[in-house]
ZAFIKOL-646812 format. One record per residue (C-alpha): residue number from 0; x, y, z. Coordinates in steps of 0.2 Angstrom, whole numbers, plus 5000, padded with zeros to 4 digits. Layout:
N
NODE   seq     c1     c2     c3
NODE   NUM      X      Y      Z
...
END
This chain:
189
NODE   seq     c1     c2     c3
NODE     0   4712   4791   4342
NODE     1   4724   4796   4355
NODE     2   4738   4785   4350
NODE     3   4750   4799   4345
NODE     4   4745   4809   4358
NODE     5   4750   4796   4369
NODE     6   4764   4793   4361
NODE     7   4772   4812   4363
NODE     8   4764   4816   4378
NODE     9   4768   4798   4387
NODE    10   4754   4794   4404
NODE    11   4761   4800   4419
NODE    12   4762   4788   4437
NODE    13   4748   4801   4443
NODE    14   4732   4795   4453
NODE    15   4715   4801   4444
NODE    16   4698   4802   4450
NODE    17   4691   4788   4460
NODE    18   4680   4785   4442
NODE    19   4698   4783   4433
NODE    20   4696   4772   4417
NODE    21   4678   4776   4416
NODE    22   4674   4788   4402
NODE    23   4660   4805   4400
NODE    24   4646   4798   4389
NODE    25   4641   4802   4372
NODE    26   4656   4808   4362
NODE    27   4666   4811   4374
NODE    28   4667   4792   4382
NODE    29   4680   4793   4364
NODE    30   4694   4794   4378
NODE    31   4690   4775   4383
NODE    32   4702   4769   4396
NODE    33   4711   4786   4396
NODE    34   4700   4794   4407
NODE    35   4705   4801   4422
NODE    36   4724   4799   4415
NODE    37   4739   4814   4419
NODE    38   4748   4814   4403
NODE    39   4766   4824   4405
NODE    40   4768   4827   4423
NODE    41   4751   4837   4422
NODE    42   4754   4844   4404
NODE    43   4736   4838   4399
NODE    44   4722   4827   4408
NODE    45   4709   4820   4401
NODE    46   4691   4820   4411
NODE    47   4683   4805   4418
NODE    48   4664   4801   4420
NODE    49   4664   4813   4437
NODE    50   4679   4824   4435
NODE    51   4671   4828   4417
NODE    52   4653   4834   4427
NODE    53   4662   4843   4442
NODE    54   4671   4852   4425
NODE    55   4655   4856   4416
NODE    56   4650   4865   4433
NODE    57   4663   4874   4437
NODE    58   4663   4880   4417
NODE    59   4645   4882   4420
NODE    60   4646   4895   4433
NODE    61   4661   4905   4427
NODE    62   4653   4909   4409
NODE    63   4637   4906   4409
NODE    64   4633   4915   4392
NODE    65   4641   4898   4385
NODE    66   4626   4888   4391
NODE    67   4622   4875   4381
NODE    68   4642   4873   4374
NODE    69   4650   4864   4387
NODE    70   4654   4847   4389
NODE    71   4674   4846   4395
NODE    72   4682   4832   4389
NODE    73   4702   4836   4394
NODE    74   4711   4851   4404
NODE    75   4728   4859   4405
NODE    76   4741   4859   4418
NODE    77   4735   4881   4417
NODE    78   4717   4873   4423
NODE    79   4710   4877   4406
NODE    80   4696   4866   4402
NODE    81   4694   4859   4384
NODE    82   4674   4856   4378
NODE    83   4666   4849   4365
NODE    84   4657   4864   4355
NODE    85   4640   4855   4350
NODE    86   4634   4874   4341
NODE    87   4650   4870   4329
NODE    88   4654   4854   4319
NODE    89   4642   4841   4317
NODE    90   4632   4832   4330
NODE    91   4643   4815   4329
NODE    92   4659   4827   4329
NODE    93   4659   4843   4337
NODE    94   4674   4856   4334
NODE    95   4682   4862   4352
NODE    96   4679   4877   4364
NODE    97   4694   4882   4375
NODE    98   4689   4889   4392
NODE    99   4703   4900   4401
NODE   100   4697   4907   4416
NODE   101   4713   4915   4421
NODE   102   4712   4925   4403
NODE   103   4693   4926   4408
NODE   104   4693   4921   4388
NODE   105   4683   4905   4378
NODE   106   4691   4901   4363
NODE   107   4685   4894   4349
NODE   108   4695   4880   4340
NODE   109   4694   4875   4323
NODE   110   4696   4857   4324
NODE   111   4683   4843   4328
NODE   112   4686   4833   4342
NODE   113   4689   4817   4333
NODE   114   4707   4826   4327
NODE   115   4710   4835   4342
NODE   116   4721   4825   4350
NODE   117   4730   4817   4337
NODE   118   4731   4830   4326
NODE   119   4729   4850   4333
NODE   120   4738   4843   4351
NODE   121   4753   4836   4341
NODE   122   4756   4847   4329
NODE   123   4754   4863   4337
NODE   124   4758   4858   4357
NODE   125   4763   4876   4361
NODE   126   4749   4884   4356
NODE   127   4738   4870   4362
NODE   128   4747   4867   4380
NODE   129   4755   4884   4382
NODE   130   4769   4867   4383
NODE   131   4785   4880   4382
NODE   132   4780   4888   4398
NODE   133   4775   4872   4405
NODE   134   4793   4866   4403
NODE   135   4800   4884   4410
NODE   136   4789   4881   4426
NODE   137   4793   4861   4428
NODE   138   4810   4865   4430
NODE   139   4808   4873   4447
NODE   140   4793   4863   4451
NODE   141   4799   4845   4445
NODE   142   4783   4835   4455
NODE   143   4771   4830   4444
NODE   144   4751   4841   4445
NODE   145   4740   4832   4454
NODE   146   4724   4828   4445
NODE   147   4716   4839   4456
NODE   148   4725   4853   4456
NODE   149   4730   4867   4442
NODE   150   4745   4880   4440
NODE   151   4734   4896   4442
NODE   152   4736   4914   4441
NODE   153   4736   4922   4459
NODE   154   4733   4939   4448
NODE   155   4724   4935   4433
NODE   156   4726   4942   4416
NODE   157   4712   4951   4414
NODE   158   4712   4961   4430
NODE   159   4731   4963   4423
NODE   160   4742   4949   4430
NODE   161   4755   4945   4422
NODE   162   4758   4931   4411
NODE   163   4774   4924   4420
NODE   164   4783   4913   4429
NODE   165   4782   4921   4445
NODE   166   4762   4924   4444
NODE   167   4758   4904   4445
NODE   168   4757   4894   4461
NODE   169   4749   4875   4462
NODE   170   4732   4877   4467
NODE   171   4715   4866   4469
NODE   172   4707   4865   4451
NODE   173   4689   4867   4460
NODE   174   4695   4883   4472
NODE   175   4704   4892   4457
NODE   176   4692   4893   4446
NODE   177   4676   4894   4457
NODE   178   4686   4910   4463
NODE   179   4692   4917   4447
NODE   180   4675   4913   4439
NODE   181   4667   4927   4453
NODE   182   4681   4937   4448
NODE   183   4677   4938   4429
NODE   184   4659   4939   4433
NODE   185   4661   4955   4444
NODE   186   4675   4961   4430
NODE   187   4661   4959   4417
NODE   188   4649   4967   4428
END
């Protein structure tokens, strides 16, 4: 597991959490060694042992009609947090939830964890990563993300922020999306 991944998306010379190399428990300690490692400048991080807690909570807050569902394992370089879905799969392999809190949206995705990164990461990057608008933003912002820090919406989506280039700035993963989680709890009313 995670050997293609790696592979594509090589590890980037990023400093992780203090807990770097020490992965979340249960299913999620699946990322071994990994965790707490910047792959692709920022492209995609997988969660160690505390940034996997400080992610469940942040998660927690922003939606909490998902409780019981979240149990981060990876994020985006968009701040999205990736979860183990234990209401789907089976308890040994649970399928994945996406939580975007700049789209205000959780998504379900149709593939257990144990083929996430190998397979649904690899073979459909874009759709994944949002990896094409990664590339466009890299290119006037060439320093690798921080691993705690995210490329946010300053408007987002759903209070009609646009889904461009111009709307992302660098911001601290924990600030973002506590903010943006009272947003899309006042939106939702």
């Amino acid at each position: 597991m995670l050997e293609r991944l790696v592979s594509l998306i090589p590890p980037s010379p990023v400093e992780g959490p203090a807990d770097a190399g020490s992965p979340p428990s249960g299913v999620r300690g699946a990322v071994g060694r990994l965790a707490g490692t910047t792959l692709g400048q920022g492209l995609y991080r997988l969660h160690s042992r505390s940034s996997a807690a400080a992610a469940d909570a942040l998660v927690a807050r922003a939606y909490p009609d998902f409780e019981g569902r979240i149990a981060c394992f990876g994020m985006d370089w968009l701040g999205r947090q990736f979860s183990l879905d234990p209401t789907r799969g089976t308890p040994g392999d649970p399928e994945v939830l996406l939580y975007d809190v700049g789209a205000g949206e959780a998504l379900e995705i149709s593939s257990p964890f144990s083929l996430f990164h190998d397979s649904e990461l690899i073979d459909y990057t874009d759709a994944a990563l949002a990896s094409e608008f990664f590339e466009a933003w890299l290119r006037g912002n060439p320093d690798p993300i921080r691993f705690d820090r995210c490329v946010g919406y300053q408007v987002p989506l759903f209070l009609g922020g646009a889904d461009e280039l111009r709307n992302l700035s660098v911001t601290d993963l924990d600030v973002y999306w506590t903010l943006t989680g009272e947003l899309r709890a006042s939106a939702l009313g």
